[in-house]
C-alpha positions as semicolon CSV with decimal commas, in nm:
position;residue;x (nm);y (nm);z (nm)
1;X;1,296;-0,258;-1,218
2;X;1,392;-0,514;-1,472
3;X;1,257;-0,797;-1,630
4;X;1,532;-1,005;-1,428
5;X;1,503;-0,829;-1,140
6;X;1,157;-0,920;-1,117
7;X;1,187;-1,270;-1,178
8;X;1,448;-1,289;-0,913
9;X;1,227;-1,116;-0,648
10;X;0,941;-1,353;-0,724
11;X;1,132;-1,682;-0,683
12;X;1,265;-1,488;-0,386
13;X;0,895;-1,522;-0,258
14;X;0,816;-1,848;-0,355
15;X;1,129;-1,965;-0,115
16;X;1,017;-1,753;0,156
17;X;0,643;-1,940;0,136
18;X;0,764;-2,263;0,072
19;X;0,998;-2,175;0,430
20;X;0,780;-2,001;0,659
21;X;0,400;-2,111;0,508
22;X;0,463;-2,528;0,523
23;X;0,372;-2,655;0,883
24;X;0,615;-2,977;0,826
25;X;0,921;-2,773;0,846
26;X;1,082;-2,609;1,163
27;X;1,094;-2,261;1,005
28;X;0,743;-2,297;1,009
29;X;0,621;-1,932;1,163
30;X;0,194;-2,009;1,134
31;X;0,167;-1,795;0,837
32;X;-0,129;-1,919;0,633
33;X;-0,074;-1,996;0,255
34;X;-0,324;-1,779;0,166
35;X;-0,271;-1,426;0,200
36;X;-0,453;-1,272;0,580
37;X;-0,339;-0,889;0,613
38;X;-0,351;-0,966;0,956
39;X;-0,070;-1,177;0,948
40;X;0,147;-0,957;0,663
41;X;0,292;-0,621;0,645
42;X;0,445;-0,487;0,338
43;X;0,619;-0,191;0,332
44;X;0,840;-0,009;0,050
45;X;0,978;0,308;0,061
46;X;0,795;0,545;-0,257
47;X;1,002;0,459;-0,589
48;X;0,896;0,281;-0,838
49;X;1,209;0,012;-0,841
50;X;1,078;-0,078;-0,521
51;X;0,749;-0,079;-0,480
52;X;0,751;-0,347;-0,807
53;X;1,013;-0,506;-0,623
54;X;0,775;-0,568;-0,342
55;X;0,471;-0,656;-0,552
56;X;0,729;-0,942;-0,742
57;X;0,808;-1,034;-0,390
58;X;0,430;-1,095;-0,273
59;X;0,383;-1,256;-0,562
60;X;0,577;-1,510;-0,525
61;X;0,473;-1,567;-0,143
62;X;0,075;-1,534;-0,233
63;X;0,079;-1,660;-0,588
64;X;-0,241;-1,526;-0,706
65;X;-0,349;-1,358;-0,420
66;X;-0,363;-1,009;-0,531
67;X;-0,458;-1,041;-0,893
68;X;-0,750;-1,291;-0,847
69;X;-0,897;-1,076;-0,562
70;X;-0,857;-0,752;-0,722
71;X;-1,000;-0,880;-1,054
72;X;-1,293;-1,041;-0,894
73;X;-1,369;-0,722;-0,707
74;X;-1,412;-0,531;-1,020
75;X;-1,565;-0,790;-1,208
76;X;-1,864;-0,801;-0,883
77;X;-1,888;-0,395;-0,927
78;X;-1,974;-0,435;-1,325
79;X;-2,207;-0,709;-1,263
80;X;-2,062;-0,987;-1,443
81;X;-1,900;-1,218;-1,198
82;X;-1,919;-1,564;-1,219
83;X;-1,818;-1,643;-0,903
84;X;-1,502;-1,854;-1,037
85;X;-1,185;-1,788;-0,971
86;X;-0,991;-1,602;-1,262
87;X;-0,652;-1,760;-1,341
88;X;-0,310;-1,613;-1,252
89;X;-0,225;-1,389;-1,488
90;X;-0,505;-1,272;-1,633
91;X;-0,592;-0,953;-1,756
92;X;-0,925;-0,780;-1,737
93;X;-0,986;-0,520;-2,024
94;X;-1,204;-0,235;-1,946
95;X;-1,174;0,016;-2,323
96;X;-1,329;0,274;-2,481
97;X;-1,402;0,309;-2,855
98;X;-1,523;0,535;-3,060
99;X;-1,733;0,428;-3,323
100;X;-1,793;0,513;-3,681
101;X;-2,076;0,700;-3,609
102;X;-1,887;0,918;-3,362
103;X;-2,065;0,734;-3,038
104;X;-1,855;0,623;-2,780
105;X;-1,889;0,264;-2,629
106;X;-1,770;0,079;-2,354
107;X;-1,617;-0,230;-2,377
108;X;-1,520;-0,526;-2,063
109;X;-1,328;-0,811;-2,196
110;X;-1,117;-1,096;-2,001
111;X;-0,794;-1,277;-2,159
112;X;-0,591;-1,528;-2,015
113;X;-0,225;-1,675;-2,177
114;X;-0,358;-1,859;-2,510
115;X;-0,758;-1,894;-2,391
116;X;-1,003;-1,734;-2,653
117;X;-1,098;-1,365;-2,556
118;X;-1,405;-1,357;-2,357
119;X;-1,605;-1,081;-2,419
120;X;-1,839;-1,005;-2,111
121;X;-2,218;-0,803;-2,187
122;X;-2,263;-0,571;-1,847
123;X;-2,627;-0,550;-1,741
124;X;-2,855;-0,304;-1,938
125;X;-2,626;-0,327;-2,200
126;X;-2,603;-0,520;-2,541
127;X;-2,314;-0,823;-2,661
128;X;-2,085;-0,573;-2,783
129;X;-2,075;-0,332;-2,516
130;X;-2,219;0,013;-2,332
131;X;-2,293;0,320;-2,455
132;X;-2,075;0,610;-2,260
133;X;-2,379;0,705;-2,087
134;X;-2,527;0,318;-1,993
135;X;-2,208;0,246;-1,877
136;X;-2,211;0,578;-1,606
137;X;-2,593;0,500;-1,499
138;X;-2,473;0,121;-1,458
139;X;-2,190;0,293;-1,207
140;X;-2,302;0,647;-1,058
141;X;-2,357;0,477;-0,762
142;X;-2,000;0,423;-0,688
143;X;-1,885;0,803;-0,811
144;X;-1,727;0,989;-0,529
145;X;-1,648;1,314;-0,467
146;X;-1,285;1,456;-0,487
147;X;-1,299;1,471;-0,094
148;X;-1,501;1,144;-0,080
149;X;-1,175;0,980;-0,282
150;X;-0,923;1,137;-0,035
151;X;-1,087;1,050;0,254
152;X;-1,164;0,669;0,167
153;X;-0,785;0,619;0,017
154;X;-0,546;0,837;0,236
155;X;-0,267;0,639;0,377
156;X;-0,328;0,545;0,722
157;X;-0,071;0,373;0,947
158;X;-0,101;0,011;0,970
159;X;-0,410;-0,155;1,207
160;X;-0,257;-0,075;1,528
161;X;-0,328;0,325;1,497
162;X;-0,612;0,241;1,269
163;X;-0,780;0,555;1,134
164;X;-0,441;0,778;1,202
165;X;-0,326;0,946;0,887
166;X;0,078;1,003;0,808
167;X;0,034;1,377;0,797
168;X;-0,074;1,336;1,190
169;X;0,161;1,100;1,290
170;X;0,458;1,325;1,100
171;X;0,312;1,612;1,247
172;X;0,340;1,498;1,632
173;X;0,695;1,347;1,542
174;X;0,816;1,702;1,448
175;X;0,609;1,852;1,776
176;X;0,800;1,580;1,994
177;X;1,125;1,621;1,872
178;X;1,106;2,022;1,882
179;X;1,001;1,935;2,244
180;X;1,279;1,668;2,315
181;X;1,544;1,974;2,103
182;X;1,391;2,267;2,385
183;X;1,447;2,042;2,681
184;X;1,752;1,918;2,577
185;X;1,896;2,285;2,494
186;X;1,744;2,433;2,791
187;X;1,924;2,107;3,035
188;X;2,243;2,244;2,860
189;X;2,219;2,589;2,959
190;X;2,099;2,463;3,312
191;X;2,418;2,283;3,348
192;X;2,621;2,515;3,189
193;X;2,537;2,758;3,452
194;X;2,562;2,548;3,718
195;X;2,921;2,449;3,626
196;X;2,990;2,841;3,588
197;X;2,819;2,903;3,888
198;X;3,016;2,603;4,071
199;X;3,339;2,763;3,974
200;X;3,292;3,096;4,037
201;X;3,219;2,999;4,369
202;X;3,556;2,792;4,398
203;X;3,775;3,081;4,293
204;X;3,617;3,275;4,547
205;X;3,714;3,076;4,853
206;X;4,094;3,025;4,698
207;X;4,105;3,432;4,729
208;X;3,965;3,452;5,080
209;X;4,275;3,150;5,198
210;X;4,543;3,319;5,009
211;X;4,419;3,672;5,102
């Protein structure tokens, strides 16, 4: 998607919030100005043109919905939130270096637009950053398993089949519609026979009068 295209999608989504999310106007439709999932469903088909398409979109109907919850999530996990709101369109930094002595340390730093760079020191660790192995002990206790990852972020269908994975749902689709393609066939034969059976029976009593 390009740089256009995006820009057009997002003031696509600020119209759509200043429609639907403002109370004083008739096209009013309760949505809430902040974002509630249970109120919004997103959905994209699986390219990359659209899915930013849809994140422009969102942006411009939740303005900093997504970035300033996401950011504040992972600034909570490493310890060094503040509890204040990050900006809209800031960038959290999370980088690796290797150093001249051949150690590698961890670095967290926070930039927004034409602020100062804000370096942030994670606990047990010094001003500069984490060694490679403070910086796992600070977060083994989020490490998962490869079957821990797929079973905590496999798409699901949205809340009203909650827990009921794609592969199921696309599985049962193909079992109903081989069921819907047997019954249909075997109707067709049914009637097909009947028909035969119907006229069979006609050209039998047309012999017997003319006989």
């Amino acid at each position: 998607l390009s740089t256009i295209g995006m820009e057009n999608h997002l003031r696509n989504g600020a119209y759509f919030r200043a429609r639907y999310t403002d109370p004083k106007l008739p096209t009013y439709l309760g949505i809430n100005e902040h974002y509630k999932r249970v109120q919004v469903y997103a959905r994209s088909t699986d390219k990359d043109r659209t899915l930013m398409s849809a994140e422009s979109m969102l942006s411009g109907l939740f303005p900093p919905e997504s970035n300033d919850t996401t950011l504040a999530g992972i600034l909570t996990t490493l310890g060094v939130y503040d509890g204040i709101q990050t900006p809209y369109a800031t960038v959290i930094m999370l980088e690796l270096w290797r150093r001249d002595s051949g150690d590698y340390e961890v670095t967290l730093s926070q930039h927004h637009q034409e602020d100062e760079l804000v370096v942030f020191q994670m606990p047990g660790c010094n001003k500069t950053g984490c060694s490679l192995e403070q910086f796992h002990k600070l977060n083994q206790q989020y490490e998962l398993t490869e079957k821990q990852y797929f079973a905590h972020c496999q798409d699901s269908w949205p809340d009203f089949v909650p827990g009921l994975s794609k592969n199921v749902i696309f599985m049962l689709l193909c079992l109903m519609s081989l069921i819907f393609v047997s019954l249909t066939t075997t109707l067709t034969v049914c009637v097909y026979r009947l028909r035969a059976a119907s006229s069979l029976h006609g050209h039998g009593s047309v012999y017997r009068i003319f006989a």
